[in-house]
C-alpha positions in Angstrom: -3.8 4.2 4.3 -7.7 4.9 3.6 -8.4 2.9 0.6 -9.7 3.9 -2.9 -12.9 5.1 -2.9 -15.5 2.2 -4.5 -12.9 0.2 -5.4 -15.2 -2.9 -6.6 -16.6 -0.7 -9.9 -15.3 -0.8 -13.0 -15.6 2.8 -14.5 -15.8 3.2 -18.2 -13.4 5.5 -20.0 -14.2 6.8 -23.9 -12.2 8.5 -26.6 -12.2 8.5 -30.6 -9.3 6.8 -32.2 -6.1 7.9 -32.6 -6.8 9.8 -29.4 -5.1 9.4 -26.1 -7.1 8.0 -23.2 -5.8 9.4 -19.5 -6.6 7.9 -16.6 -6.1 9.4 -13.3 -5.0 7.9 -10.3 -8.3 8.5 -7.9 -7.3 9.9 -4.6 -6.1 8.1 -1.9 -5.3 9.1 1.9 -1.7 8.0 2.7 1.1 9.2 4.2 3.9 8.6 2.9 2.7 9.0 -0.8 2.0 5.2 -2.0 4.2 3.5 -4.2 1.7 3.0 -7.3 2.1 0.4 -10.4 -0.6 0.2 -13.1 -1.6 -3.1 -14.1 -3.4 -4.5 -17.1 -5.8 -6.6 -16.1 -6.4 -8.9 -19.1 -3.0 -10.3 -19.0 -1.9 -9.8 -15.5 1.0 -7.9 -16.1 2.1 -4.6 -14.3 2.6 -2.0 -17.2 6.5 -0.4 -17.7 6.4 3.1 -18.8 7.6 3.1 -22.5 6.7 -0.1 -23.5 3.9 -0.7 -26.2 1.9 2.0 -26.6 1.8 3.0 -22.5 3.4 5.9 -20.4 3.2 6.9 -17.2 3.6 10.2 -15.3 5.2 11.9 -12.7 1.4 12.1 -11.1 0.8 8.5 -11.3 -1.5 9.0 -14.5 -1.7 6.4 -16.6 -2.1 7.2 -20.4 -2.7 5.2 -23.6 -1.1 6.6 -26.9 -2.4 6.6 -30.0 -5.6 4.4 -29.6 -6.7 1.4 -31.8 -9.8 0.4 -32.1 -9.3 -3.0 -32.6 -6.7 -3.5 -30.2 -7.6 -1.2 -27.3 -11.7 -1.6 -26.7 -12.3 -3.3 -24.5 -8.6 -3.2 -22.4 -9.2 -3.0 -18.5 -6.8 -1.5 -16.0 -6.3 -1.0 -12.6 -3.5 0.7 -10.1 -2.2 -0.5 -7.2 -0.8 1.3 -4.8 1.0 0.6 -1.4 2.4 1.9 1.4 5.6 -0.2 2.1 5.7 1.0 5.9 2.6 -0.5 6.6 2.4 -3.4 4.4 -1.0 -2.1 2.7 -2.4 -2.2 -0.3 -5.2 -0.3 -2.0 -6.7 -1.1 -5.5 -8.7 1.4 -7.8 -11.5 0.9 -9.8 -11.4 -1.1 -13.1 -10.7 1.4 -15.7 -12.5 0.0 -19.4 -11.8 1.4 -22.7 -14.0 1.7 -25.1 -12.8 3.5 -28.5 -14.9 4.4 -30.9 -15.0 5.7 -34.8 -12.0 6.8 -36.4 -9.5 10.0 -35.3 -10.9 12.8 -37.3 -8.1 14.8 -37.1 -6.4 12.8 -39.4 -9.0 12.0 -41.7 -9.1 15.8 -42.6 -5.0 15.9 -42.8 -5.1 13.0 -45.9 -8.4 14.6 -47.6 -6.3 17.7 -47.4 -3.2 16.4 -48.6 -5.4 14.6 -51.2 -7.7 17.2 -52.4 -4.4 19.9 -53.4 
């Protein structure tokens, strides 16, 4: 397995509130295909599809519903990914949120709503 490509960054990742964030798996060079867990690295714990506010896909994406301010700036992640024939691991980047104003789109819903 090659590893990830600089693996020792953290890369910053931006979206407005209410917004999803999507962060890709960066590529990786092994054969067979890696088995790849997201974790969370405030807390340590590997992230389960479906619980909180998390999901992951079929592509090894790993996306953040529904953004909060308050509780999602600042949240760092990072996948893992190894190849169980060989015994070897890679790890990505540091993924950092950072969300920012309010979501827009539903601002302009309730001023609709509001405004009939």
């Amino acid at each position: 397995m090659i590893p990830f490509a600089s693996s020792s960054t953290e890369q910053h990742v931006s979206v407005s509130e209410g917004e999803a964030v999507v962060i890709d798996l960066p590529p990786l060079d092994c054969y067979p295909a890696p088995t790849v867990v997201w974790r969370n690295m405030l807390n340590g714990r590997v992230i389960v599809n479906g619980i909180q506010h998390y999901h992951l896909s079929l592509d090894n994406r790993l996306v953040v519903l529904s953004t909060q301010r308050s509780r999602d700036t600042g949240s760092k992640f990072r996948a893992e990914a190894e190849n169980i024939y060989m015994q070897e691991k890679s790890y990505s980047p540091t993924f950092v949120v950072s969300v920012n104003g309010e979501d827009h789109f539903f601002i302009s819903i309730v001023s609709q709503l509001f405004s009939q």
